[in-house]
N, C-alpha and C positions, 0 to 999 in steps of 0.2 A: 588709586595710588595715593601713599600718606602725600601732605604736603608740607614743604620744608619752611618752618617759621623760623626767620630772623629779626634779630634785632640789629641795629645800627648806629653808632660811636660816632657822634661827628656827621655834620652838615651843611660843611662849608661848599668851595667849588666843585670840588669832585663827591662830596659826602654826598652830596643832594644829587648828584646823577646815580650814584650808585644805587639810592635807594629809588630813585625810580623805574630803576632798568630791572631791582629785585620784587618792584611792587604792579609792573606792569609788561616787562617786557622777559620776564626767565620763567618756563615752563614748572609750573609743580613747584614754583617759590612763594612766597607771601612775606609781607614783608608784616609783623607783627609788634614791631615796638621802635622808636628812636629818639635818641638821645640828642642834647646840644646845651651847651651854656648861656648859648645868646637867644633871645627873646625873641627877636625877627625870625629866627631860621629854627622854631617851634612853632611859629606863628604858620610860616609858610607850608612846615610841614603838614599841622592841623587842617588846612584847606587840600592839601595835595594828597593825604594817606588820615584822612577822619578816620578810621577803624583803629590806626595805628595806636598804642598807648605812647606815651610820650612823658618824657623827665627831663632833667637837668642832671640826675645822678646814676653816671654810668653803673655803680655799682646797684643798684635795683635789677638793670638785664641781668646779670648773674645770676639775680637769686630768682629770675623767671624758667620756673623748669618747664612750660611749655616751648621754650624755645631750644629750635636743635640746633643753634650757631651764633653764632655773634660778626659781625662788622668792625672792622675802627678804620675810622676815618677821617681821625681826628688831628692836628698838626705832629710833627717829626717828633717835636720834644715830650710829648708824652705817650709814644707808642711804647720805649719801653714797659714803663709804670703801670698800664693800663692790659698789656699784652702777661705781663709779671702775675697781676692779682688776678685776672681770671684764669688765669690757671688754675692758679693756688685757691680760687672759690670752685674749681670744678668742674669749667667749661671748659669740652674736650673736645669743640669744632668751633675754629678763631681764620677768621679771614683779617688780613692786615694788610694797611696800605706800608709801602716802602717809605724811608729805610725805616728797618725797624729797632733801629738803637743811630745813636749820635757819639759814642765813643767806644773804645776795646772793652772800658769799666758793664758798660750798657751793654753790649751783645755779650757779653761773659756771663752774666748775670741773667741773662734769657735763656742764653745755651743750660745754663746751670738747673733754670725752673724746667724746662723742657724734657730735660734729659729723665730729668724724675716722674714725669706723668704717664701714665699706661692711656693708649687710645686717644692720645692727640692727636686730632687732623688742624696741619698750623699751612695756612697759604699765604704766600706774601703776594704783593702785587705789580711786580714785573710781567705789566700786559703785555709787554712785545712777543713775547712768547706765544701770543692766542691768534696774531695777526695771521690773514690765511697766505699770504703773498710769503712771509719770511716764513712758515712751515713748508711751505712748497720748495720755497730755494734751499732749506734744510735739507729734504727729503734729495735734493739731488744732487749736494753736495755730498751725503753719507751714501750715496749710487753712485760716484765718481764721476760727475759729468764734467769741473774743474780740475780733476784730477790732485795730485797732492795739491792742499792751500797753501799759500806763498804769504797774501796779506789782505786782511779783512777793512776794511774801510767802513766807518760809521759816524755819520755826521747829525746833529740833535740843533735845530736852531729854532728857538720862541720867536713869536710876532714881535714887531714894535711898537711902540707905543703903551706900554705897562710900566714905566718907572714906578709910578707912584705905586703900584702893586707890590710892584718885586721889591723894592727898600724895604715897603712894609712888610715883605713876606721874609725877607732873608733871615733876619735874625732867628728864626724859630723852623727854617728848613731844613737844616743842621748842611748849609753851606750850595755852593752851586752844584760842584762833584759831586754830593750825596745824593742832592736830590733830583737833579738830572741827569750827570752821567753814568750811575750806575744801569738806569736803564739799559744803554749801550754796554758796559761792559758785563751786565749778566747775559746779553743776546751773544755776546764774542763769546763766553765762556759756554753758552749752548752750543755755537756753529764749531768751536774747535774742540769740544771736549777735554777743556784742560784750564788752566789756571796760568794768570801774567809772572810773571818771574823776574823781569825787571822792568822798572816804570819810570820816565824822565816826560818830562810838560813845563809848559808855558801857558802864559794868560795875566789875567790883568781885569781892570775896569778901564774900557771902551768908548764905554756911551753914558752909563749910569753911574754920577759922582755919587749918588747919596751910598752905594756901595761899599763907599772907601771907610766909613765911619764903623763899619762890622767889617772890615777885613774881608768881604765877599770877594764876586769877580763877575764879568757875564761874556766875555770871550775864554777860551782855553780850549788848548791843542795837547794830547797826550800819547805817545808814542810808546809803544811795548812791544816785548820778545814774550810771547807764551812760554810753557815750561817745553813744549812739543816743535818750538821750531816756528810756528805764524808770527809772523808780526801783526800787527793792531793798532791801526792810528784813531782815536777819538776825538772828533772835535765837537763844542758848542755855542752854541751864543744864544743870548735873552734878547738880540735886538735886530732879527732879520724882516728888512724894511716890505718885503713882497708877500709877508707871512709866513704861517710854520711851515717846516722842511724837517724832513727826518731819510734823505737819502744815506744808501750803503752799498758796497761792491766786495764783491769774493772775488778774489784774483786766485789761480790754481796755476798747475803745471802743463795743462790740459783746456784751460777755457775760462771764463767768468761770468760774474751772475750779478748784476745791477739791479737794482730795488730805488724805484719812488729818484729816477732822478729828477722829475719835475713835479710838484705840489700842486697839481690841479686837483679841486673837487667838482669838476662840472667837464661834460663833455663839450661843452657851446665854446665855437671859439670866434670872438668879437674883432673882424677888422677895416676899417677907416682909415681917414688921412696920418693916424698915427701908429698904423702901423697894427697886427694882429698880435692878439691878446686873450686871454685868458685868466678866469678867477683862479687863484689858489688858496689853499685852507686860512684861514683863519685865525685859527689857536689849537693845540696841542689836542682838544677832548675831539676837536670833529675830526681832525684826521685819523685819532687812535679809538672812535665813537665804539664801533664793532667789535672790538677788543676789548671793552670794559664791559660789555656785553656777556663774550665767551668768556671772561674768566669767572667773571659770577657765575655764571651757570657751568663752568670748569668745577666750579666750588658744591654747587646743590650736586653735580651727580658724584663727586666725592664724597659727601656725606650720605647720599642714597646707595652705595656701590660701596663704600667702607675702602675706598683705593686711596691709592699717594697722590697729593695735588703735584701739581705740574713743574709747581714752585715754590719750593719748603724751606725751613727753616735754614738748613745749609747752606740753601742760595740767596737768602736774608742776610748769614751772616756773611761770607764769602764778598757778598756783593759793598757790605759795609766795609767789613775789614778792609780790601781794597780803596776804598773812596777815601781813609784816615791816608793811607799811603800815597795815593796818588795825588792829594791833596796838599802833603808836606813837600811830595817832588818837585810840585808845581811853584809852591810859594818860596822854596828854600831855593830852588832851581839845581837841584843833582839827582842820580838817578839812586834808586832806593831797591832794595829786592822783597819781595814778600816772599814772606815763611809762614803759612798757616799753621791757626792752631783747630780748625775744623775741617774733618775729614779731608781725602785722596783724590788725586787727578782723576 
């Protein structure tokens, strides 16, 4: 069986998991080339993937025609730019981290390159999709076990103790909503088959002042009508004191379906004069670890099988467009309608 050679854009926190999960842990992948600006995180690479070729200039993958795919991994603000030129050099199998534009201008401008290439396979990387726990509550949602859905519930909250991270990270994540909440509203838009229709939210800075200096946020609660009738409440936070959490609930006419209401990653449960206890996750990559797993290898049997990834361009842009809106709702505080300008419920 051929084997699938990529290269990889970016080698920050999640860049460098990605490429090891394509260099050691996806069947029939190799990971063949990677990219990065900064000096330490070539360094590390070189020790971690020695076979790997390695640059500083993402534009050399492009022009590597052994490779059948490409990576970006690299921050928010240059996903367009970077997603834009390779196309236009050629490369017709593009895996991308979300979101993949920071404004209407930027995913216009994507949709535009896209629209014109024969034989893209474009995957963006809304992992909650690959999770086997939420495929399963999928699956028995679309068999009626809730019966008509009433209101989806989904809650995203970061460990604590990262200010000095996330300050540093905000300015170039193209906001909170973009880069965390879409996760959740592209999983609402899987479980309901349909698109928000009107958006109202709240939020603020909480915990993290150095937020206030970029206009950020790291609490917010966002409330919505689908176009079909669910409601949809989203909430987040960047400063949950017991660690990460990513519970959810499907309310139906008929029953409900709860997902991850407690963040344990260990079955040991610890108790003493103080009472019983239990580890929970950590940070966001170990609870969602198995998921960045299946979508890269979601991505090799895409390219080996010539099929549609799981999560394409539409739900890139979809997922953006949204986040500009639900975004304005929040800080302006009224409620706002979305009218897409890409594709149907």
């Amino acid at each position: 069986m051929k084997t699938t050679k990529l290269g990889i854009i970016g080698l920050g926190r999640l860049g460098i998991e990605h490429a090891k999960n394509i260099h050691s842990a996806i069947p029939g992948a190799e990971l063949a080339a990677v990219c990065s600006v900064v000096d330490a995180e070539l360094e590390k690479a070189s020790q971690l993937f020695p076979d790997a070729v390695r640059t500083k200039d993402y534009h050399e993958l492009f022009a590597m025609r052994n490779l059948d795919g490409i990576v970006i991994a690299t921050n928010s603000q240059t996903h367009r730019e970077i997603i834009c030129e390779a196309v236009k050099a050629g490369v017709t199998n593009i895996y991308t981290e979300k979101p993949i534009g920071l404004s209407r201008e930027e995913i216009n401008a994507i949709r535009d390159t896209v629209e014109g290439a024969d034989g893209l396979t474009l995957q963006v990387g809304y992992n909650h999709r690959f999770d086997t726990n939420l495929m399963e509550a999928k699956k028995k949602v679309d068999e009626g076990f809730v019966g008509d859905p009433i209101l989806i519930r989904i809650e995203s909250r970061d460990q604590a103790g990262i200010e000095e991270f996330i300050v540093k990270f905000a300015p170039t994540s193209g906001g909170f909503i973009a880069d965390m909440m879409t996760h959740d509203y592209d999983t609402a838009r899987w479980f309901t088959g349909s698109e928000a229709e009107t958006i109202y939210g709240v939020g603020g800075v909480y915990a993290y002042e150095g937020l206030k200096a970029c206009s950020d946020m790291d609490n917010t609660s966002i409330l919505m009508k689908f176009k079909n009738g669910v409601m949809v409440m989203l909430t987040a936070s960047r400063n949950s004191a017991y660690g990460y959490h990513a519970p959810m609930e499907i309310f139906g006419t008929k029953g409900s379906i709860r997902i991850g209401d407690y963040s344990y990653n260990s079955r040991n449960v610890y108790s003493d004069e103080n009472g019983v206890g239990r580890k929970c996750s950590e940070w966001f990559y170990e609870y969602w670890q198995d998921t960045y797993r299946a979508e890269m290898h979601g991505f090799v049997d895409c390219l080996k099988n010539k099929s549609e990834p799981r999560v394409n361009f539409t739900d890139g842009y979809k997922a953006v467009e949204w986040a500009l809106l639900a975004d304005e709702a929040v800080k302006e505080g009224k409620v706002v309608t979305l009218k897409s300008e890409v594709g149907d419920d």
